[in-house]
Each structure stands twice: as C-alpha cells, then as structure tokens.
C-alpha positions as CSV (number, residue, x, y, z in Angstrom):
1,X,45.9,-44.3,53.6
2,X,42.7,-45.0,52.0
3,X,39.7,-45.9,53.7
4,X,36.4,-47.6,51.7
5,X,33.1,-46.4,53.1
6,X,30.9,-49.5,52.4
7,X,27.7,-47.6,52.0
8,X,28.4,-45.0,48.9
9,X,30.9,-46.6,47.5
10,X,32.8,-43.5,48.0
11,X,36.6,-43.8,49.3
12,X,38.3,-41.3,52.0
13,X,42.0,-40.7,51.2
14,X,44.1,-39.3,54.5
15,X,46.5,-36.6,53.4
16,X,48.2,-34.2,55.5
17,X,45.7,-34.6,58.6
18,X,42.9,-34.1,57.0
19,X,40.6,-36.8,54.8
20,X,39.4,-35.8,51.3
21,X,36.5,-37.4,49.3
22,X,37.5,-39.3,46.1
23,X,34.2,-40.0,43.9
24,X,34.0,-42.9,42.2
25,X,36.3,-42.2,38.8
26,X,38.3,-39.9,40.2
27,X,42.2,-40.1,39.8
28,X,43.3,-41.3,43.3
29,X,46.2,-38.7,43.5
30,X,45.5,-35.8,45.5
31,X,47.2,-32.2,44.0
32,X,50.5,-31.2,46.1
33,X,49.1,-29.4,49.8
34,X,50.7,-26.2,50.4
35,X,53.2,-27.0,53.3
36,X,52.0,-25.9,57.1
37,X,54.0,-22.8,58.3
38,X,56.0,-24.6,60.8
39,X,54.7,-22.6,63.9
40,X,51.3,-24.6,64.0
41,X,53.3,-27.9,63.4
42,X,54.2,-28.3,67.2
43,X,50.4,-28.4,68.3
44,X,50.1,-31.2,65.7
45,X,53.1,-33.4,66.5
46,X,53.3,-32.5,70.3
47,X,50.0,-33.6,70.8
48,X,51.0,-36.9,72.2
49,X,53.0,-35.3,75.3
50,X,50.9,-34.8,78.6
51,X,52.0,-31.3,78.9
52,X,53.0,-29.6,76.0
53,X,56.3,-26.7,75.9
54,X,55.4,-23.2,77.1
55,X,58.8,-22.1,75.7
56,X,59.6,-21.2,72.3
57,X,61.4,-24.5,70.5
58,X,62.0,-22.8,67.6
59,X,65.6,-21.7,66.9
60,X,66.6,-19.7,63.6
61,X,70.3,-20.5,62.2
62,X,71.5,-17.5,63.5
63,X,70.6,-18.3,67.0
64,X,71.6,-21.8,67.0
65,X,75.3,-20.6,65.7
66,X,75.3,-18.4,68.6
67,X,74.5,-21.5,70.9
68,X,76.6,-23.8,69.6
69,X,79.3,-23.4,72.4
70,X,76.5,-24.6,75.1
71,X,74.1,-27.0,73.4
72,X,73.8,-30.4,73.0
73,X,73.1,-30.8,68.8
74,X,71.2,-34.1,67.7
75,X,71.2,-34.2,64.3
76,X,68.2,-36.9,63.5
77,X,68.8,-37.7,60.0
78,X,69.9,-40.2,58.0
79,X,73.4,-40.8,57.5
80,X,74.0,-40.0,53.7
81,X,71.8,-36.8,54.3
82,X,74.3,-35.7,56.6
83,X,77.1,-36.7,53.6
84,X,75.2,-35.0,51.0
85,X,73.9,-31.7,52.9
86,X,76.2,-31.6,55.4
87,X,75.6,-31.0,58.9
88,X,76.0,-28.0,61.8
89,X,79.6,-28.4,63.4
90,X,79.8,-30.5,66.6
91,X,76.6,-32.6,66.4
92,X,76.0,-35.9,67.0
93,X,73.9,-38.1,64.5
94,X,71.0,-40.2,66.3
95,X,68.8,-41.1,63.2
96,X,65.0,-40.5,64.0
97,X,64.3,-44.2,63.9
98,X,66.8,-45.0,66.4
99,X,66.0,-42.1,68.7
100,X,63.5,-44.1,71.2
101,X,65.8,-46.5,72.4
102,X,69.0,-43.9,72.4
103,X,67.4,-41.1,74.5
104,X,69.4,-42.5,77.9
105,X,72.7,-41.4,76.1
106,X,72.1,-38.0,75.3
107,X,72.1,-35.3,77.8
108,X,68.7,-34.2,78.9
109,X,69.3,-30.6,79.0
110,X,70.2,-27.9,76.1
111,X,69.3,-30.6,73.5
112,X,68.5,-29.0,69.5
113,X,67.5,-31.6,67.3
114,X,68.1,-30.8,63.7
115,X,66.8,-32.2,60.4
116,X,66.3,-31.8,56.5
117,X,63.5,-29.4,56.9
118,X,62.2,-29.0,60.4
119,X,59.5,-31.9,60.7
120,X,61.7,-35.4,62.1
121,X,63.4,-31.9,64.4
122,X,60.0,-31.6,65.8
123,X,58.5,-35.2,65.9
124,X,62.7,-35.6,68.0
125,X,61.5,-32.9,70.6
126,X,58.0,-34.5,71.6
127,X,60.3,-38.0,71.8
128,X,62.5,-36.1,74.1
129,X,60.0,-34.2,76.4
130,X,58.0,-38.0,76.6
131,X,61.5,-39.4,78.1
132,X,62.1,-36.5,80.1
133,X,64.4,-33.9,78.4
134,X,64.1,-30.4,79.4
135,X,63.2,-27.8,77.1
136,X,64.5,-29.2,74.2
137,X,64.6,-27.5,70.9
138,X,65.1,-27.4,67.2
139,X,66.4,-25.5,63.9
140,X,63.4,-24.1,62.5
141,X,64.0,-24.8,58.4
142,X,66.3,-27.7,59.3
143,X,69.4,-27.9,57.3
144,X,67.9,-26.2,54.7
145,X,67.9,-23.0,56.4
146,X,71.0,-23.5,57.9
147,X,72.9,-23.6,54.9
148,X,70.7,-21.0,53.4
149,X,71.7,-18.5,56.6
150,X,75.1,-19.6,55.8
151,X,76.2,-20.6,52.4
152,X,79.7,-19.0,51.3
C-alpha cells in the first residue's frame, strides 16, 4: 500500500509491517526483506485474539508424524497446492479463505493447521482460537518442511 503525505510530497510504502520512505524519484520497488524467523510471527498475527496461546503452537514434521494418529490436520491451502506439493496423510483441506465460515465443522480440539510455508498455518490458528478451538496448532515450515523432513 502506498500512502501520499500531502505536505513533502514524499510517499510511505507499507512493506512487511513496517512503512519505508520513497523520495521523490526513487524506484517504487522496495529490495526483497529478509523473511521473519517464524517464532516472532505469532505475536504479529495473534494479535487480534483477546488472549493470546501460552502453549507452544509450533510443531516440527517430526512431531506432527508422531501425532498424526490423534490430531485433527487442516490443511489451509489451495487446492492445486495440495496437487502439486502434496499434502500430510489424513488431512482435510479447508482453504484459508473459506476457513471463517467452516470453523463449526471441524473439531475444536487437537486441530494442526498446515500450509505452504507456515504463515496462512498461523493466520488458521488465531481464526481458530477467535471461534473457540482449544490449543490449536501448526507445522512450523509448512509443507516445505514436511517434505524436506521426509523426502525419499
């Protein structure tokens, strides 16, 4: 999003939470932002939730596989993601966009949410504690990691 300041003449470009001053003649396109380590991610995106997890929500591949047997798995991604990366046995596609008005069907407790990467995972949990869920969690890396932990 950019944002004109009237008075310089100056424009504010929002990237990544925080705003960055173009001068006048500068390219508008801001260098690539190295990536936030996923542990301060939760403050950012559970923000909207009246009383933010004290648990750990993070679950590495290894510990999900070990979970598998008694955990709910929402996978929040889009359809041909799950076609073209695959996804983690036994879960149960609910794309992010359609997560809102889906909550009621999914069970409220032992929910993981898993993504590409981690981020829709996260944004999926502070959905879930707003409706109610307890302790839900995600797969830390997303798919990505997943298949990393576990490629043949």
């Amino acid at each position: 999003a950019v944002v004109s300041t009237q008075s310089t003449g100056r424009s504010l470009r929002s990237c990544c939470c925080r705003l960055v001053r173009l001068h006048p003649g500068t390219p508008h396109t801001l260098p690539r932002t190295v990536p936030t380590p996923t542990s301060y991610l939760p403050v950012r995106l559970l923000s909207s939730v009246p009383d933010p997890p004290h648990y750990e929500i993070n679950l590495t591949p290894q510990q999900l596989r070990e979970l598998l047997d008694s955990c709910n798995v929402v996978d929040v991604r889009q359809p041909e993601e799950l076609v073209e990366f695959g996804a983690v046995p036994g879960s149960v596609n609910v794309p992010l966009g359609e997560l809102a008005g889906r909550l009621g069907d999914l069970p409220t407790e032992n929910t993981v949410f898993v993504c590409q990467r981690g981020f829709r995972s996260l944004k999926a949990i502070s959905l879930a504690l707003e409706a109610g869920f307890e302790a839900p969690r995600h797969l830390q890396g997303g798919m990505e990691a997943w298949n990393e932990a576990f490629k043949n």
